[in-house]
C-alpha positions as CSV (number, residue, x, y, z in Angstrom):
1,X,0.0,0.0,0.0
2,X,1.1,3.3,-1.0
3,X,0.8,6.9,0.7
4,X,2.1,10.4,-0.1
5,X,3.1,13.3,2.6
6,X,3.3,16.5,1.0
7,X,1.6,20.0,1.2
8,X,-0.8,19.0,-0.6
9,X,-2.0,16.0,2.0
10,X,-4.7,17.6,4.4
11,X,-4.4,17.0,7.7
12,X,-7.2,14.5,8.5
13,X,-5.1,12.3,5.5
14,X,-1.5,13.1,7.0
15,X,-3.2,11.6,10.5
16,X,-4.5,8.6,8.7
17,X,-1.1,7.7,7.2
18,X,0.8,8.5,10.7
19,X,-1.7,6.1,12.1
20,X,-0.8,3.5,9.7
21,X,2.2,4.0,9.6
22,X,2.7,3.6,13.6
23,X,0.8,0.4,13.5
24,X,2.7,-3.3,14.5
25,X,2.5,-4.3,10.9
26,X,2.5,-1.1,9.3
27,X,-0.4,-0.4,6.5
28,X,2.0,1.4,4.7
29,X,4.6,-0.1,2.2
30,X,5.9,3.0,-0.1
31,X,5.5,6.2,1.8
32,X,6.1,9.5,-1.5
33,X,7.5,12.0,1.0
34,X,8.7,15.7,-0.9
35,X,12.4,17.3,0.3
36,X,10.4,20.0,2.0
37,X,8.7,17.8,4.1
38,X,11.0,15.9,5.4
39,X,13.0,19.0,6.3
40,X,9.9,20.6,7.5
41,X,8.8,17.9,9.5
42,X,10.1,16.9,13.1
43,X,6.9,14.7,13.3
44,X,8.2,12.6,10.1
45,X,11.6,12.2,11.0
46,X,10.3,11.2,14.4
47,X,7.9,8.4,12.6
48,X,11.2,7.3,10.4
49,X,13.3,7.2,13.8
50,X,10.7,4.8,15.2
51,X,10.4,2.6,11.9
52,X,14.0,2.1,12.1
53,X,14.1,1.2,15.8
54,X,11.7,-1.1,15.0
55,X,13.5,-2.8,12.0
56,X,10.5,-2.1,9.6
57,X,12.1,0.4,7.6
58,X,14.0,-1.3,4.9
59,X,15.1,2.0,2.5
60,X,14.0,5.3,1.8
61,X,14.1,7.6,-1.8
62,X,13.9,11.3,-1.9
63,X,12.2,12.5,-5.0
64,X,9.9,14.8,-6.4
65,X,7.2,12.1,-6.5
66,X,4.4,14.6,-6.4
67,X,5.3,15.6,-10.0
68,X,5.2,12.2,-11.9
69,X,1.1,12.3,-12.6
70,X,1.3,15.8,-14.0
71,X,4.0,14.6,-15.8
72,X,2.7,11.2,-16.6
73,X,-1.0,13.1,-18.0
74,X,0.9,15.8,-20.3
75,X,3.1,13.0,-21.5
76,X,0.0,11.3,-22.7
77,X,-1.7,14.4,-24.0
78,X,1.8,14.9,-26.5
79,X,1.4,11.4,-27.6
80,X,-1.7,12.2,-28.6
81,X,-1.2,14.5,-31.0
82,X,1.6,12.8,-32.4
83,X,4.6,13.9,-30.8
84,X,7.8,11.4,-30.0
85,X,9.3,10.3,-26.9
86,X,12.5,10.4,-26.4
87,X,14.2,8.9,-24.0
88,X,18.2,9.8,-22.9
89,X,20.8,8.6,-20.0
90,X,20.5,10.9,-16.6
91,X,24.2,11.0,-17.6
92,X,23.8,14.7,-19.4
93,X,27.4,15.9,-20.6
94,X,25.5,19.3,-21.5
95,X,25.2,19.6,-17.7
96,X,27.2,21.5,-15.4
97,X,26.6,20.5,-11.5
98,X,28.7,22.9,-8.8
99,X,28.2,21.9,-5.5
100,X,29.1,23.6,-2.4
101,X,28.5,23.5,1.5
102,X,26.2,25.6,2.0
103,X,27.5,28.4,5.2
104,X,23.9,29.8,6.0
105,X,25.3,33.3,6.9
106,X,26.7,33.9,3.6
107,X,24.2,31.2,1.5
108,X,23.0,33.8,-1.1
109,X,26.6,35.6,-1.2
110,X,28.6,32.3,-2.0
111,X,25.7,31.1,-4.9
112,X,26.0,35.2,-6.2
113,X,30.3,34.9,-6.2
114,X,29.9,31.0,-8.3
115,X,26.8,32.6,-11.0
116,X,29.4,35.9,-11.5
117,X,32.4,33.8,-12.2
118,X,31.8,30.6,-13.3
119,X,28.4,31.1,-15.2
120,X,27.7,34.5,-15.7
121,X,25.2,34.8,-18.2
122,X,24.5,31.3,-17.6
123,X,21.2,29.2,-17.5
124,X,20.9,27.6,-14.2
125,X,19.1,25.8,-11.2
126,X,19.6,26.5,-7.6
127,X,17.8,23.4,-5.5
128,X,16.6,24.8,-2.2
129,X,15.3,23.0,0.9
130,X,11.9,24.9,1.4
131,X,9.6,26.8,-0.5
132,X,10.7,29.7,1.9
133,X,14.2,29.8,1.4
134,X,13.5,29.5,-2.8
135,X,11.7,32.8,-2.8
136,X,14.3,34.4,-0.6
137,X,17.3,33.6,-2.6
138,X,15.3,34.5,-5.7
139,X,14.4,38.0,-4.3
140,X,17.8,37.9,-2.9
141,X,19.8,37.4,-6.4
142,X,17.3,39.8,-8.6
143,X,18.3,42.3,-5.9
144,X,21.6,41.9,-7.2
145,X,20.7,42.2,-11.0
146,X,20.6,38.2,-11.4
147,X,16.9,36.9,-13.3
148,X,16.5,34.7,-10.8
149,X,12.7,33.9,-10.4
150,X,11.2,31.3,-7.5
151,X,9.9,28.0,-8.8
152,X,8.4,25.4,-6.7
153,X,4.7,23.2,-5.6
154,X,3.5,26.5,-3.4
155,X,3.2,28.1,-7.5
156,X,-0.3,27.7,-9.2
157,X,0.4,25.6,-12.3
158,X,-0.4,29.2,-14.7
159,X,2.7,30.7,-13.0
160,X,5.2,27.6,-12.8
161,X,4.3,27.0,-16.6
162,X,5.1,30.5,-17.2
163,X,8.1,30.3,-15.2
164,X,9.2,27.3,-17.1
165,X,8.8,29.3,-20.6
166,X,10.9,31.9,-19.8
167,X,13.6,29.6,-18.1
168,X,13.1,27.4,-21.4
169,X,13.9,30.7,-23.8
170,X,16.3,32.4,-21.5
171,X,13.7,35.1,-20.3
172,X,15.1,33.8,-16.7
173,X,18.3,32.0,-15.6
C-alpha cells in the first residue's frame, strides 16, 4: 500500500497515514514524502526514527514524486497529438553540476560569487530546501541584478508553466 506526505496531504489524511504507519504491521509499504517535508517535519523524521528502531524500515528515496502524474498526464496528451518520446541517459554531458557546503550566513553571497564567475550569463538551477528559502534567494539574487525567479509546488500551475517558458527561452536563468 502506497501513501504520499506532501503539502498537498490535508491534515485528516497526513493523521491517517501516521496512524498507519505507527501500526505493528505497518499499513503502509511506499510512503512518497517531498524534500520539503522531510526538512519541515520533526513529526516525520520522528515516525522514520521509530520505523528504524523497529527494523520495519528497509530503505527510503527522496524525490519529487508529487510531480510524476502531472508529468505522466501531459506525456500522454503529446502522444496524442503525435509527438515522439525520447528517451536519454540521466548522464547529461551538456550539464554543469557545482556543488558547495552551504554556510547559511553567507548562502545567497557564495551562490552570487559562483553565477558571476563561473556562469555569468549562464542558464541555471539553484535546489533549495523549502519553499521559503527558494523565494528568498530568488528576491535575494534579482536584488543583485541576477533573473532569478522562484519556482516550486507552493506556485499555481499558470505561473510555474510561465516560469518554465521563460527559463526554457532564456527570459530567466
Amino acid at each position: 500500500r502506497a501513501a504520499s506526505l506532501s503539502g498537498d496531504v490535508d491534515l485528516t489524511r497526513s493523521s491517517q497515514i501516521y496512524n498507519l504507519l505507527y501500526q505493528r504491521e505497518p499499513g503502509v509499504q511506499l510512503l512518497y514524502v517531498t524534500p520539503e517535508k522531510i526538512v519541515a517535519s520533526d513529526k516525520l523524521l520522528s515516525c522514520f526514527q521509530h520505523l528504524y528502531n523497529r527494523k520495519v524500515l528497509d530503505r527510503f528515496v527522496i524525490d519529487e514524486a508529487h510531480c510524476v502524474s502531472q508529468v505522466y498526464a501531459e506525456f500522454l496528451s503529446w502522444q496524442f497529438w503525435g509527438f515522439y518520446k525520447f528517451m536519454q541517459s540521466f548522464n547529461r554531458g551538456n550539464l554543469k553540476y557545482y556543488i558547495r557546503m552551504k554556510k547559511p550566513k553567507n548562502a545567497v553571497k557564495d551562490v552570487y560569487d559562483v553565477i558571476k564567475s563561473k556562469f555569468n550569463g549562464d542558464i541555471g538551477v539553484i535546489y533549495c530546501l523549502s519553499r521559503k528559502e527558494c523565494d528568498t534567494t530568488a528576491s535575494e539574487l534579482q536584488r543583485q541584478g541576477i533573473q532569478a525567479v522562484s519556482y516550486h509546488a507552493g506556485l499555481s500551475d499558470s505561473e510555474r508553466y510561465s516560469i518554465q517558458e521563460q527559463w526554457l527561452y532564456g527570459d530567466k536563468k
